[in-house]
C-alpha positions in Angstrom: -57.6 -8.9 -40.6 -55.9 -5.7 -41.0 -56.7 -4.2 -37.7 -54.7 -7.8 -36.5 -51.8 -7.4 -38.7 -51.3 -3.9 -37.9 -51.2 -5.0 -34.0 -48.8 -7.3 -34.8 -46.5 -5.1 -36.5 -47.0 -2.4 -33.6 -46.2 -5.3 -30.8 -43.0 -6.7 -33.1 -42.0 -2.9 -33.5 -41.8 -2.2 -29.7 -40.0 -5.7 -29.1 -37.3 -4.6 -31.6 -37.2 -0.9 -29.6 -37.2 -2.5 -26.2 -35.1 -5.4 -26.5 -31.7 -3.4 -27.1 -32.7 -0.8 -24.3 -34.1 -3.8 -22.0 -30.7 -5.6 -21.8 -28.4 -2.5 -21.0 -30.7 -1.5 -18.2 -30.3 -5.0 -17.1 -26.4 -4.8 -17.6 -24.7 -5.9 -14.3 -22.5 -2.9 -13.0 -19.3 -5.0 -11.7 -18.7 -3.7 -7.7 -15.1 -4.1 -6.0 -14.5 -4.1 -2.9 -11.4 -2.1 -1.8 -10.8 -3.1 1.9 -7.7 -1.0 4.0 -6.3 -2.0 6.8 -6.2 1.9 7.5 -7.4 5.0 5.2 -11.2 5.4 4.3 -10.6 5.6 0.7 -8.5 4.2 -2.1 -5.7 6.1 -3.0 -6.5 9.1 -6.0 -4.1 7.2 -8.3 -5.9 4.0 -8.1 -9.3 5.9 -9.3 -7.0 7.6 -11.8 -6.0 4.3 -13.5 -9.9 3.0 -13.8 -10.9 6.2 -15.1 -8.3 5.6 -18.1 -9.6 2.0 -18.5 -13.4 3.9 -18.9 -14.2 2.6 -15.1 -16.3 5.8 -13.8 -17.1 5.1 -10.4 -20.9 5.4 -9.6 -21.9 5.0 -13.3 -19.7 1.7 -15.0 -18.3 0.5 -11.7 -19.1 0.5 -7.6 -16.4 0.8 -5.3 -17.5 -0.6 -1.9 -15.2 1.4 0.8 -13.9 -0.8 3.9 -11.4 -0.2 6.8 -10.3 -1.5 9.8 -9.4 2.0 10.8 -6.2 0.3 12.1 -7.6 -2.4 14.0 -6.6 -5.9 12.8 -9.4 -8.3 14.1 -12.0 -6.0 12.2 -10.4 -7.6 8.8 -11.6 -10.4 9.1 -14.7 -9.4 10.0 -15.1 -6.6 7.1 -14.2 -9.4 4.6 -17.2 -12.1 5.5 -19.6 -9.1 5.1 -17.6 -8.0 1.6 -17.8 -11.2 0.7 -21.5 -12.0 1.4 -22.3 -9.3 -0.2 -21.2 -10.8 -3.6 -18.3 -8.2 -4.8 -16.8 -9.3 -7.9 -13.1 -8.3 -7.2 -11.0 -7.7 -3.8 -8.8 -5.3 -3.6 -6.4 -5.2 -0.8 -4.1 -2.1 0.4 -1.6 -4.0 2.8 -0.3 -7.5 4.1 -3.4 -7.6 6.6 -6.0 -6.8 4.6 -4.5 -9.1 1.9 -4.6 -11.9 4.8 -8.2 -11.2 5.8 -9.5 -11.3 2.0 -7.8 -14.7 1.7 -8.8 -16.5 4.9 -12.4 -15.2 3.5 -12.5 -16.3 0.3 -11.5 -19.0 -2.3 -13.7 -17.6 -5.1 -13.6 -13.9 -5.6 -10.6 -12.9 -7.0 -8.1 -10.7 -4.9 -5.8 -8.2 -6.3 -3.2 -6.9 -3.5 -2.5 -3.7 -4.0 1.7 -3.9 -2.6 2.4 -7.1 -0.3 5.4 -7.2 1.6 6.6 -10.7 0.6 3.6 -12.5 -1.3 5.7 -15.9 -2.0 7.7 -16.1 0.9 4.3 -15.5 3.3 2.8 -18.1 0.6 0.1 -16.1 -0.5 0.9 -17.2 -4.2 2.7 -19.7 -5.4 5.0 -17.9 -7.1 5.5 -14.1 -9.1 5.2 -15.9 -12.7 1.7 -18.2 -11.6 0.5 -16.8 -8.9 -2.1 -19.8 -8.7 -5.7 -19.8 -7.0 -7.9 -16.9 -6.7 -5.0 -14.0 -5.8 -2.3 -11.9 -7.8 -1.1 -8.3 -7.4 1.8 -6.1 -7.2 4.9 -7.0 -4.9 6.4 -3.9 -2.4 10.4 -5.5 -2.7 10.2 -4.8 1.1 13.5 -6.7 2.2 15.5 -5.4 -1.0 14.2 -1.8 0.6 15.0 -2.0 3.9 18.6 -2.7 3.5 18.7 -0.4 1.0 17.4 2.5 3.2 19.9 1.8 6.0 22.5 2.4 3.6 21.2 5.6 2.8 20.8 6.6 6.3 24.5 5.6 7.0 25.6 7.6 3.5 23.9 10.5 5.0 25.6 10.4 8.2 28.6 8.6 8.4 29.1 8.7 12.5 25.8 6.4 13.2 27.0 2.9 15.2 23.9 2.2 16.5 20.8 2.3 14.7 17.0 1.6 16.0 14.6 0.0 13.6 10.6 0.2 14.2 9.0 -2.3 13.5 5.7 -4.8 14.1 5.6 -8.0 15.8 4.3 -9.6 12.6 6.6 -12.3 10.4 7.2 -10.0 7.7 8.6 -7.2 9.4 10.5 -9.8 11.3 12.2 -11.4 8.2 13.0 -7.6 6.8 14.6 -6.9 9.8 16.6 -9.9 9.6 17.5 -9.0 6.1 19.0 -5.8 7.0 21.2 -7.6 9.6 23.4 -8.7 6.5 23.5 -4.9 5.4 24.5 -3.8 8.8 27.5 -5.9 9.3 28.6 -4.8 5.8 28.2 -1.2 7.1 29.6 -2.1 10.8 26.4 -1.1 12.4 24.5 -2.5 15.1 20.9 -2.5 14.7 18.2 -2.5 17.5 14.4 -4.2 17.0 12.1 -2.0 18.4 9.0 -4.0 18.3 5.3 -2.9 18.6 2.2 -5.4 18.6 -0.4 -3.0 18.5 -0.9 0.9 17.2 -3.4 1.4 19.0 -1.9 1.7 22.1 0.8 4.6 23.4 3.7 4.4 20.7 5.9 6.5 23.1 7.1 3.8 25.2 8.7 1.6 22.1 10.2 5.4 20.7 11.4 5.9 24.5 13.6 3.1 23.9 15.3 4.6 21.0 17.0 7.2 23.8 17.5 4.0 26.5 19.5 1.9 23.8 21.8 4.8 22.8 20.6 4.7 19.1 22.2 7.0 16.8 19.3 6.5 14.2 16.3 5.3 13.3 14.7 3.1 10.3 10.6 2.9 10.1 9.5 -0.3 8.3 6.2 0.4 6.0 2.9 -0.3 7.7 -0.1 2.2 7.0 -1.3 2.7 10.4 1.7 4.5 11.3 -0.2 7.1 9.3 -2.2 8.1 12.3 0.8 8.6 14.2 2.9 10.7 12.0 3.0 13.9 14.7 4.4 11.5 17.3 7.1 10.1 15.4 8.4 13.8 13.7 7.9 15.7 17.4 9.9 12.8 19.0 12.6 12.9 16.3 12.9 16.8 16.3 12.8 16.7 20.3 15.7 14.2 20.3 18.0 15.7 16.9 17.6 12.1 15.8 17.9 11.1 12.2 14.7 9.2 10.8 14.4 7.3 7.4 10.7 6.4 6.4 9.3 4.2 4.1 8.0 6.0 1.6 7.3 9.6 -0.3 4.1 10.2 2.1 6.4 10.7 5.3 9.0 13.1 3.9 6.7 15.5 2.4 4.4 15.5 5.7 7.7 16.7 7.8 9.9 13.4 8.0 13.6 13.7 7.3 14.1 11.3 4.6 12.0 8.7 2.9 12.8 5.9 0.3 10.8 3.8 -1.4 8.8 2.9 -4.4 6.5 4.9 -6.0 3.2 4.0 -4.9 1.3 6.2 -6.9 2.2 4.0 -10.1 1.7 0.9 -8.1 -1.7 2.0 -7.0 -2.7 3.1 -11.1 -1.0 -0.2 -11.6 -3.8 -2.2 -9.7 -6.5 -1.0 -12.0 -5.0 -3.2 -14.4 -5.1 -5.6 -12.8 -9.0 -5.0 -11.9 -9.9 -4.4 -15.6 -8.0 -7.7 -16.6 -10.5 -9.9 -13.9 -13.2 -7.7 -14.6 -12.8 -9.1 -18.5 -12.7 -12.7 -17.9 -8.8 -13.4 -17.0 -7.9 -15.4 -14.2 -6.0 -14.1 -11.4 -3.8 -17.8 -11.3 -3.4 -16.3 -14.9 -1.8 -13.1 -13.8 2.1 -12.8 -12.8 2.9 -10.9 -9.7 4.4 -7.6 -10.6 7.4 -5.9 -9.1 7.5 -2.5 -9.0 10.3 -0.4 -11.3 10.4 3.0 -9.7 12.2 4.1 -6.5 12.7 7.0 -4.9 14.3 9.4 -2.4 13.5 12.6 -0.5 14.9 14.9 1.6 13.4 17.1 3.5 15.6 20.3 4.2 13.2 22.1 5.9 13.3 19.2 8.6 17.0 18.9 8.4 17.5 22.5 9.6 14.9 22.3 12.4 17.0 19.4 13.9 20.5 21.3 13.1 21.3 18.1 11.0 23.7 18.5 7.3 22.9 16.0 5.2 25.9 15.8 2.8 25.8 17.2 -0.8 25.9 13.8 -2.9 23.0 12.8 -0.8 21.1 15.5 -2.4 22.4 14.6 -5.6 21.0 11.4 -5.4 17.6 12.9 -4.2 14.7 12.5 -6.4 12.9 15.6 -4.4 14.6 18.1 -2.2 11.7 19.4 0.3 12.0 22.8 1.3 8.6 23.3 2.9 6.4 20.4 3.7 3.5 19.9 1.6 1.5 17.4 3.5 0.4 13.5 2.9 -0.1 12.5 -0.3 -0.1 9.0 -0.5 
């Protein structure tokens, strides 16, 4: 009777032990799915603002890596697998991938990580209720594209005519319409150079920029101009032309001037966003965010290769003054 009691007490023992250990080996580990349009990886600030939630990637939390390596039809394609695969949270780095996520799923929630123009493309609802399975942080891109072709015009006054790259798609279309307003404030004529696809020859749509007289040019934000960076900066140093980018990465890889939000914050930002899903909250519960930050660079060292001045309150109203390039950091 003793012998039984004393098993029972063993067997009740190692339950007690067990059970504790049993269920945090059992613990899911919650796995996103960060699919880019173009760019292997998600951006360091991104990891930065998990690892200050307690995310550590490979131990608390999988990130499964996807990109189209700048190839739009591969979207759609990368998001069915993400999504058989059962991630918990999408998390999108552009308008396309946004697009693909969406068209792939009603259930998983998506977190876009900077859209262009979420309500106006309908992608939510609107910033305060987002509705359905998506929220995320807004990129202002109309606001910003008038705003650089101010900047460009403040920086040299002469321009008349000024070239603006852009893609085929409906948002870049409606920013470039925006800016129409700005340029007959400013008396400048502006000229659509439109691409479909990067992954054909770029040179013939720059080419145009020399046929159409342009005095300047404006490059609307889309990341697979990334791959192209040495093309745009040898064909603006060849031709002395004046170049404004989109953002921070351009300027400080050799690009004249840059303005736009920080992206680094927005990145961090999108963990939030993450962690909030990841702890029950609804993305119809989550307001689209708008980002606070702006700013400009200048790159000297570019300025003097091209024999350009780029007038002293212009620097003063620099954020950054480049005087060597430092390379992308997005």
């Amino acid at each position: 009777m003793r012998a039984t009691q004393s098993i029972l007490l063993i067997v009740v023992m190692l339950a007690l032990i067990e059970g504790p250990a049993g269920a945090q080996q059992s613990k899911k580990i919650p796995r996103i799915a960060w699919i880019a349009y173009d760019g292997s990886k998600p951006p360091r600030a991104f990891i930065t603002g998990l690892r200050e939630r307690g995310y550590v990637e490979g131990k608390s939390i999988i990130i499964e890596y996807r990109s189209a390596e700048g190839r739009y039809e591969r979207l759609s394609e990368i998001a069915g697998e993400l999504v058989r695969r059962k991630v918990d949270v999408f998390v999108a780095d552009s308008n396309a991938a946004t697009d693909a996520a969406k068209k792939a799923t009603t259930m998983i929630p998506i977190v876009f990580d900077t859209y262009g123009d979420p309500v106006g493309d309908g992608i939510v609802a609107g910033l305060a209720w987002p509705g359905g399975n998506i929220t995320g942080l807004s990129a202002l891109s109309f606001e910003l594209a008038g705003k650089r072709l101010e900047l460009l015009r403040n920086a040299f006054p002469k321009i008349s005519r000024v070239a603006v790259l852009l893609h085929g798609d409906a948002n870049h279309r409606r920013q470039f319409a925006d800016m129409q307003n700005v340029a007959k404030a400013l008396g400048v004529q502006l000229q659509a150079l439109e691409y479909e696809d990067l992954m054909f020859d770029l040179d013939p749509v720059l080419q145009r920029t020399i046929a159409q007289h342009a005095d300047a040019l404006v490059v609307l934000q889309n990341p697979a101009l990334f791959s192209h960076l040495t093309r745009l900066f040898d064909f603006a140093t060849k031709n002395r032309l004046p170049v404004i980018y989109p953002s921070r990465a351009f300027a400080t890889a050799g690009g004249l001037m840059s303005y736009g939000v920080r992206y680094a914050e927005v990145h961090r930002r999108a963990a939030y966003f993450v962690d909030r899903i990841l702890k029950g909250a609804k993305p119809s519960d989550l307001p689209v965010e708008q980002p606070t930050k702006f700013e400009l660079l200048v790159n000297l060292k570019t300025a003097k290769q091209i024999d350009l001045t780029i007038p002293s309150k212009v620097l003063m109203w620099a954020d950054r003054v480049i005087e060597e390039s430092a390379g992308i950091n997005r």
